[in-house]
N, C-alpha and C positions, 0 to 999 in steps of 0.2 A: 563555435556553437558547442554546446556542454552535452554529451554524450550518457544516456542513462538508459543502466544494466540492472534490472532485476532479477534477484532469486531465492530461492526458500519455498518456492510452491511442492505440492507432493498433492497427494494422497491420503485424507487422515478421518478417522472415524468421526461423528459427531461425539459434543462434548470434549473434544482434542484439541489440541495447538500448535499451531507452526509460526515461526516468523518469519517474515518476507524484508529482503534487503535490497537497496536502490541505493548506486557505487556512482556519483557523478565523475565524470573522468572530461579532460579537455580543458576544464578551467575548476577554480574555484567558486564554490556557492555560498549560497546565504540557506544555510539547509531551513531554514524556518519557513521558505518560500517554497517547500516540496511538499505538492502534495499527493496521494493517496485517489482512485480510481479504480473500477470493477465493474467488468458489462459478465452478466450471465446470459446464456445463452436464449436468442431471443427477446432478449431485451435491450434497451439504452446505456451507455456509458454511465455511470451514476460515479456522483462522488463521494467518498466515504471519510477521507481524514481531508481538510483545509484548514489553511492560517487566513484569516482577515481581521484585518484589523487588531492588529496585535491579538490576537486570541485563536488557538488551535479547537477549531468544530470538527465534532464524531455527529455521523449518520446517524439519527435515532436510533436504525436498525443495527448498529453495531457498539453504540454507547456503555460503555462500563465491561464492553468485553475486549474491545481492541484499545492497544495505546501505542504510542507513536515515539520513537526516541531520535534524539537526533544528535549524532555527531561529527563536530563542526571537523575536528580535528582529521577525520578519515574521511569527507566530503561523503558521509552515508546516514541515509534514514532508517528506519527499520520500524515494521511496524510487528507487532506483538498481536495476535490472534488468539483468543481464548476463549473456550465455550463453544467453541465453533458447532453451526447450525447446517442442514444440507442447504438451505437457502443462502448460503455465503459461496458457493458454489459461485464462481466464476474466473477468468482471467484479471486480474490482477497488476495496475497500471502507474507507475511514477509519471507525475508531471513536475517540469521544472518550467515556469514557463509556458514558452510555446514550446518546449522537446517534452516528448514522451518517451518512456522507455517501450521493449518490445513486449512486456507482458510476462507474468508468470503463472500457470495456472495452478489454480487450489480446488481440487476437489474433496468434497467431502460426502464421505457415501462409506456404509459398512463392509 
């Protein structure tokens, strides 16, 4: 089973950026099938970046600010964070699959 390691969370003011990295380890992936989750506190798991159907969907609520790279060759995702909002506030979750990675969190607060 394909093992996933998130990191890149912090700390970071609004209007700031961080990127968050998801390192499959155990096998090799099909990184186009990794996707992107975030529960803020008190709320639901929600998904933020997915592949279906040959096409990469963003969250409305993060559309044109976050984007998603993906390289095949280091079995790692990465997503890109910009503009960042205090409502992006939350842990931060790779799915491969049925694995999940253990979360990174992103806070964003002055």
């Amino acid at each position: 089973q394909v093992q996933l390691v998130e990191s890149g969370g912090g700390v970071v003011q609004p209007g700031g950026s961080l990127r968050l990295s998801c390192a499959a380890a155990g096998s090799r992936i099909n990184t186009n099938f990794l996707n992107w989750f975030r529960q803020a506190p008190g709320k639901e798991r929600e998904a933020v970046v997915t592949y279906l159907n040959g096409r990469t969907n963003y969250a409305e609520s993060v559309r044109g600010r976050f984007n998603i790279y993906r390289d095949s060759a280091k079995n790692t995702v990465y997503l890109q964070m910009n503009s960042l909002k205090y409502e992006d506030t939350a842990i931060y979750y790779c799915k491969y699959f049925s694995s999940w990675g253990q979360g990174t969190q992103v806070t964003v607060s002055l």
